[in-house]
N, C-alpha and C positions, 0 to 999 in steps of 0.2 A: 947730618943730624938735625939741624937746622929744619929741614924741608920734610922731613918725616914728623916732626912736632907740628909744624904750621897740617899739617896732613891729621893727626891725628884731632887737635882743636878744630878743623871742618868737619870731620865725621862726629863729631862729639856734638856741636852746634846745630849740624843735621836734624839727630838723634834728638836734640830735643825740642826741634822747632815740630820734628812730626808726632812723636808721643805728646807735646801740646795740644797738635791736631787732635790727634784720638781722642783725648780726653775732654776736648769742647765738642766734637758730636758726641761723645756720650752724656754730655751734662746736658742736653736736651732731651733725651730718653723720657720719657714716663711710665709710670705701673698703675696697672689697670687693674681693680681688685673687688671682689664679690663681697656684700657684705651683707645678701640676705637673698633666700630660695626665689626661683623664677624663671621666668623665659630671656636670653641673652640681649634679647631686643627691648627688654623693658629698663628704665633707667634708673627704677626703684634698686635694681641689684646688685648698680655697682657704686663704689666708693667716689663721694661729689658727682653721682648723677654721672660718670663721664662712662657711656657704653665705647668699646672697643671699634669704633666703626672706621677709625683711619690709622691702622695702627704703622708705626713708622719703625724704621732698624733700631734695632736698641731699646725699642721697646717690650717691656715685661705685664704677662697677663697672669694674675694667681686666681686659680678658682679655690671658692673656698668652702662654695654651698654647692647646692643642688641646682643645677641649671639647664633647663630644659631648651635646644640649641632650636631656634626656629629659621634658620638660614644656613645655606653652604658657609665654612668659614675657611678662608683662603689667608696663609700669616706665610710674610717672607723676612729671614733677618730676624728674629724675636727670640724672646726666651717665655716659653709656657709651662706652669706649676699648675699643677693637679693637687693640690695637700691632700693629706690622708682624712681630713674630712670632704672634702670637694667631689662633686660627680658631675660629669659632662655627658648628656644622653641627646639622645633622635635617635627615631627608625627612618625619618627621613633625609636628614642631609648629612655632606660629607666634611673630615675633618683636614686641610691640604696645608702641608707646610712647604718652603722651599726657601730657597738660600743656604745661609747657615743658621737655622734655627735649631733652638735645642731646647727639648719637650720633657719636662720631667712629669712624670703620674705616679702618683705615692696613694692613690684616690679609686675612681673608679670612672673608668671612662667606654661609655656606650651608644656608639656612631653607626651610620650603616657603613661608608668606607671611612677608610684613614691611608692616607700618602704621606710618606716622609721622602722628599723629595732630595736633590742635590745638593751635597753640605750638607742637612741636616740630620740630627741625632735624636732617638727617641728613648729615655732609659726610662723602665716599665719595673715598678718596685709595687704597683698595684694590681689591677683588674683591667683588661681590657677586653671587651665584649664586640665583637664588630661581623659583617659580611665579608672584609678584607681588608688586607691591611698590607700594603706594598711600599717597595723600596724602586726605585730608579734604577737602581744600579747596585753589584755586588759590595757587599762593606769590606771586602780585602782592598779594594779600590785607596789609594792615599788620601782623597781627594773627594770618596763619595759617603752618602749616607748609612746612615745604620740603625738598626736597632738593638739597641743592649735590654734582652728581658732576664730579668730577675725576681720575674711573678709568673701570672696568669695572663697568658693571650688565650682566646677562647674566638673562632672563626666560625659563623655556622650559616 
């Protein structure tokens, strides 16, 4: 009895030496946020000047204007918010996510490609306008991406 208790205080111990862990890399996170129409690359548009150019796991990007994308933009590990006032546009470059990112658009988003790569999830409660928009791998997968549309995908 003894030795199943001394068993259970080490898994207990474990348990929250690692959810400490988790939660001091997330307390390094930052969100990255629009707070006036523009091109992605300009500094004017996002919240303290700070453009998205290194963005790290755990970090969060909300679009919240009009933002015209003047670069490929490649995010691994993140969480991206499209609000229902928020627009993400180019006819030239593309939108690539991978890891476990997970992409909400409540907004309008107009890319020429879009990739939701492995892990991540893209749930589509707005507009999305693109040349194509693919997945890696089947979403029956346990393990792979998906996309959950509950709007408008529009391909052409």
């Amino acid at each position: 009895m003894e030795e199943l208790f001394l068993n259970f205080v080490r898994v207990k111990k474990l348990a929250y030496i690692f959810f400490t862990f988790l939660l001091t890399i997330n307390a390094f996170a930052e969100t990255y946020r629009t707070v006036n129409d523009g091109f992605w690359t300009d500094a004017n548009v996002w919240l303290d000047n700070q453009i998205p150019n290194n963005v790290n796991w755990g970090d969060t990007i909300i679009i919240d204007n009009r933002i015209e994308v003047d670069q490929n933009l490649n995010f691994y590990d993140i969480v991206f918010i499209v609000t229902n006032n928020g627009v993400l546009c180019s006819n030239y470059y593309s939108l690539n996510f991978n890891g476990y990112s997970t992409i909400f658009n409540n907004g309008y988003i107009a890319m020429r490609y879009i990739q939701v790569g492995p892990g991540s999830v893209f749930h589509n409660n707005g507009t999305v306008r693109t040349e194509q928009i693919t997945e890696s791998h089947s979403k029956k997968e346990p393990d792979g991406e998906y996309i959950d549309n509950g709007s408008t995908i529009i391909e052409q």
